[in-house]
C-alpha positions in Angstrom: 100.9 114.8 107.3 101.7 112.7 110.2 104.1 110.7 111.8 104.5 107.1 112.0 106.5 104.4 113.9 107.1 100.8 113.3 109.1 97.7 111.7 108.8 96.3 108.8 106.6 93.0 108.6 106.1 92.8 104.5 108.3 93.7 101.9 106.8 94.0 98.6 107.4 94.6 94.7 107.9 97.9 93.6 105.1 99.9 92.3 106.3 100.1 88.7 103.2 101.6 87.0 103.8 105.9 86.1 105.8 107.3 88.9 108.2 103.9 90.7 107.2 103.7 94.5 109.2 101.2 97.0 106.2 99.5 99.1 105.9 97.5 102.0 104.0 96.8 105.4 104.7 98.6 109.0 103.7 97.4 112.3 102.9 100.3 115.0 103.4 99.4 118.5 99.6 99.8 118.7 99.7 96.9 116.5 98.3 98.8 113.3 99.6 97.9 110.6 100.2 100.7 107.4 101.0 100.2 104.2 103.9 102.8 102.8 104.6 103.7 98.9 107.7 105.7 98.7 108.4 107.3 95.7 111.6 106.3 94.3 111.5 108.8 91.2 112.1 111.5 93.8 113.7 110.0 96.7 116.1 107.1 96.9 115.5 103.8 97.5 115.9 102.3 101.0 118.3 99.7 100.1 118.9 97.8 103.0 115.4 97.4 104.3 114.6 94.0 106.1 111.9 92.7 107.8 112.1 93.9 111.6 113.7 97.0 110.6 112.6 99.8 113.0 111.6 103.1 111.0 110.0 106.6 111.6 108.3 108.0 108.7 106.7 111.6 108.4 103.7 111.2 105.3 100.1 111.8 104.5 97.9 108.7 105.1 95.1 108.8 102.5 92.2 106.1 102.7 91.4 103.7 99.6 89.5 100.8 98.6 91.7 98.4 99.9 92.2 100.4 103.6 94.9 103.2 102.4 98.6 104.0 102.3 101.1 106.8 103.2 102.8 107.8 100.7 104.6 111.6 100.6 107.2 110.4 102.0 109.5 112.7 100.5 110.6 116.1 99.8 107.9 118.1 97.4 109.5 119.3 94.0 106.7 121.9 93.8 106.2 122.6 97.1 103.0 122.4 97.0 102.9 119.9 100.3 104.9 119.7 103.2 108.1 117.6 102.3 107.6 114.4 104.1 110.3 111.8 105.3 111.8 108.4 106.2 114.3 108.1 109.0 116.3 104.7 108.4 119.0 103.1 110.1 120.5 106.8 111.3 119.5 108.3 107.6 117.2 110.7 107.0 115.4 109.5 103.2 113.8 112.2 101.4 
């Protein structure tokens, strides 16, 4: 689990395919850009997300095909990870 800073330069569908993940594209001052999958089954939605919108999020990056994505972005039901995190506009999601 790490921690990542950024805005938001992609919005995208939801992932509606077994557990429902809000997704979309961060920018790191480094000029990285990450793709995020927040689950929405456990945590709640970000609702007013825009492009630009400065974030901090606390998840496990894992590698994949296509370059990887953080995703446990939220609290852990089992606790079997640590519980993970978005802070948004003063809001703490998880």
């Amino acid at each position: 689990m790490d921690e990542y800073r950024g805005v938001v330069i992609r919005l995208l569908r939801d992932d509606n395919e077994g557990d429902r993940h809000q997704r979309f594209v961060i920018r790191q001052a480094n000029g990285e850009t990450i793709l995020v999958a927040h689950n929405i089954d456990i945590a709640p939605r970000l609702n007013d997300l825009y492009f630009g919108a400065p974030l901090v999020i606390y998840g496990k990056y894992e590698w994949n095909d296509l370059g990887g994505i953080v995703h446990w972005t939220h609290r852990d039901p089992n606790g079997s990870h640590r519980n993970g995190w978005i802070d948004f506009k003063g809001k703490r999601y998880q």
